[in-house]
BAPA-739100 format. One line per field, with one value per residue (C-alpha): residue number from 1; y, x, z. Coordinates in nm, 2 decimals, always signed. Example, Ala and Ser with C-alpha at 12.3 -4.5 7.8 and 13.67 -1.06 7.14 Angstrom:
BEGIN
k	[1|2] $
py	[-0.45|-0.11] $
px	[+1.23|+1.37] $
pz	[+0.78|+0.71] $
This chain:
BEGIN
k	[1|2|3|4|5|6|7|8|9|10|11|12|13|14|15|16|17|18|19|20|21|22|23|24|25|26|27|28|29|30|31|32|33|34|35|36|37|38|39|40|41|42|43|44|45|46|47|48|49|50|51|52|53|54|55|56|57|58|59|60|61|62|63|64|65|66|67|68|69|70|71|72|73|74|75|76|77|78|79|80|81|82|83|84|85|86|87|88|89|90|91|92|93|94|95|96|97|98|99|100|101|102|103|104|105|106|107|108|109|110|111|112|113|114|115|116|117|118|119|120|121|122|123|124|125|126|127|128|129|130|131|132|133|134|135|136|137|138|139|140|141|142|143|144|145|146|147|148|149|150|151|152|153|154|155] $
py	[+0.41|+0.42|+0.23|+0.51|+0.81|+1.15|+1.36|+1.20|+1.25|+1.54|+1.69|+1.97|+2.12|+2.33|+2.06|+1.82|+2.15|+2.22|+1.89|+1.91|+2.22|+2.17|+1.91|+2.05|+1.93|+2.09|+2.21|+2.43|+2.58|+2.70|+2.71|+2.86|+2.71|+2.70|+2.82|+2.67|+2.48|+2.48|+2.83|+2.85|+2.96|+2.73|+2.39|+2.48|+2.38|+2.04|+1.95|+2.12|+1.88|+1.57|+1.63|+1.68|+1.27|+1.18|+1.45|+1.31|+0.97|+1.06|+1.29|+1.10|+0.71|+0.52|+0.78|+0.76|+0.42|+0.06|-0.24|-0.45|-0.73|-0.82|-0.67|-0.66|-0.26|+0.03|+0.19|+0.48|+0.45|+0.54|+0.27|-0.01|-0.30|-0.22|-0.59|-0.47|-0.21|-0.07|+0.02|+0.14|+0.37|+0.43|+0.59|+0.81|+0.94|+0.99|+1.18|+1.41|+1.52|+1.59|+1.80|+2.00|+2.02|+2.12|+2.29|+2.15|+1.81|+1.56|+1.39|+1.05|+0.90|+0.78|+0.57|+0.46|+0.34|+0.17|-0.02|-0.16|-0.28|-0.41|-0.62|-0.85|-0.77|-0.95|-1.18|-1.29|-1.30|-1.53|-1.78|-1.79|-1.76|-1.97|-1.58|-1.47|-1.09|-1.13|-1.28|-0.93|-0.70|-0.81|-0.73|-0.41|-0.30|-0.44|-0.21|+0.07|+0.03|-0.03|+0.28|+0.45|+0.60|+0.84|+0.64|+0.88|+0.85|+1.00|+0.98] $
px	[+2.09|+2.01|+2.20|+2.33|+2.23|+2.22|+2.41|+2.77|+2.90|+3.08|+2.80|+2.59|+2.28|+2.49|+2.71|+2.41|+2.31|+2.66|+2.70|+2.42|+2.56|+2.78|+2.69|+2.63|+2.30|+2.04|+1.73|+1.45|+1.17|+0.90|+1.11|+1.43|+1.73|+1.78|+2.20|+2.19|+1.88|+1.99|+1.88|+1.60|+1.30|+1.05|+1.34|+1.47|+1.18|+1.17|+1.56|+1.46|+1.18|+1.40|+1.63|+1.39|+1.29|+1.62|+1.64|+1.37|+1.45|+1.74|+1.58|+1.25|+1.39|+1.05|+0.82|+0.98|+1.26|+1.14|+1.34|+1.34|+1.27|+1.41|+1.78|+1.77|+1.84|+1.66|+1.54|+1.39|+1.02|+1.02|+1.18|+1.00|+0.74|+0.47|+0.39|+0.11|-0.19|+0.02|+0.28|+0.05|-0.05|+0.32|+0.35|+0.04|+0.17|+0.53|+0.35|+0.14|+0.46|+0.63|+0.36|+0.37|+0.74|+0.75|+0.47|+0.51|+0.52|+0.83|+0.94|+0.88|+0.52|+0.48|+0.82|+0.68|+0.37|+0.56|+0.76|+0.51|+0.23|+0.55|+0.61|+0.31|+0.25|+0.61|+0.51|+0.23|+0.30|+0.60|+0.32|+0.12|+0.38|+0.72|+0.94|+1.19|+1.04|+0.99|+1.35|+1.49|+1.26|+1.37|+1.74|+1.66|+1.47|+1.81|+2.02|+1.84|+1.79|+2.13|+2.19|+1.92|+1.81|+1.54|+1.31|+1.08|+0.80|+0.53|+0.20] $
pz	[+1.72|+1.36|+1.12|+0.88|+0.98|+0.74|+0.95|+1.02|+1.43|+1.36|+1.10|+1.14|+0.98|+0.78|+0.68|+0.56|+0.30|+0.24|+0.11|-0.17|-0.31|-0.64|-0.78|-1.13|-1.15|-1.45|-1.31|-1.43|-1.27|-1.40|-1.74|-1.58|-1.54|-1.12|-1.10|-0.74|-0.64|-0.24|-0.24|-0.44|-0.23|-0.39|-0.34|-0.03|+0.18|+0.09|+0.17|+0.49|+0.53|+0.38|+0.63|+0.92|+0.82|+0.95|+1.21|+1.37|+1.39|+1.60|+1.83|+1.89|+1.81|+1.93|+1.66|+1.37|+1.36|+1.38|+1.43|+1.08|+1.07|+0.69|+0.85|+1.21|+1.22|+1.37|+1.06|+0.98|+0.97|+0.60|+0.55|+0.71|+0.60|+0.82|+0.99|+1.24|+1.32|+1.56|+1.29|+1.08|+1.36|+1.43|+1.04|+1.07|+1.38|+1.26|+0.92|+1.17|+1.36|+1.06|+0.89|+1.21|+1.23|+0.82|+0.71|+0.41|+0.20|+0.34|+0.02|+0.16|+0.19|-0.13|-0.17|+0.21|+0.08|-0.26|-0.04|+0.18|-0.11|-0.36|-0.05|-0.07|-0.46|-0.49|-0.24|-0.42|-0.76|-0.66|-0.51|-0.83|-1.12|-0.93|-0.98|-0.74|-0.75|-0.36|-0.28|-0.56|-0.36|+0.01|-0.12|-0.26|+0.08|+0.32|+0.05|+0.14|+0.49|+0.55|+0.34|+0.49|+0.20|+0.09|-0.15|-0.39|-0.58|-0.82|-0.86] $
């Protein structure tokens, strides 16, 4: 089972939403300010596709989770340092369900993709300059899989 999962035991769909609402946050879109961003149109499809990430993890464990080996855990594949062709496969795959399951972007590929190259960036600065970047980054990366948490990006 996955360590931290989005959707508590007793949690439903509707309670995963529920629990975003509130939180007072300022958005705008397209220059307006959004009252509730839950239910805007153009927002709502992406914490519908967010949430399908850690929906299917649960429902289709060997797709989309990977034991870690930096923590021990099954962790969602988004959050994994791919250590193989085959997981490398195993992401593509995971993407392709999810884009037919969504329709739509999934929030996640590109703090996916950050992870894995600051892992053997860090790595390898270390080796030439004496840092600890590498030993920082392998901290950060068990934080979040413990956490299991969504990790964005922007290119």
């Amino acid at each position: 089972m996955l360590h931290g999962q989005c959707l508590k035991d007793n949690q439903n769909w509707d309670d995963y939403i529920e629990s975003l609402r509130g939180r007072d946050l300022k958005v705008y879109l397209f220059g307006e300010l959004v009252k509730e961003p839950v239910d805007h149109p153009v927002i709502r499809p992406s914490i519908n596709a967010v949430a399908e990430t850690y929906d299917l993890a649960l429902r289709e464990e060997a797709l989309a989770s990977a034991d870690s080996s930096i923590t021990g855990l099954k962790v969602n594949r988004f959050l994994h340092i791919a250590e193989s062709a085959e997981d490398l496969v195993s992401q593509n795959k995971m993407q392709r369900k999810l884009g037919q399951n969504t329709g739509t972007c999934f929030q996640r590929c590109v703090g996916m993709d950050a992870m894995n190259s600051l892992h053997s960036t860090t790595f390898e600065i270390d080796e030439k300059h004496g840092t600890d970047y590498h030993k920082r980054f392998l901290e950060f990366v068990k934080m979040v899989q413990k956490e299991n948490l969504v990790i964005g990006g922007v290119l």
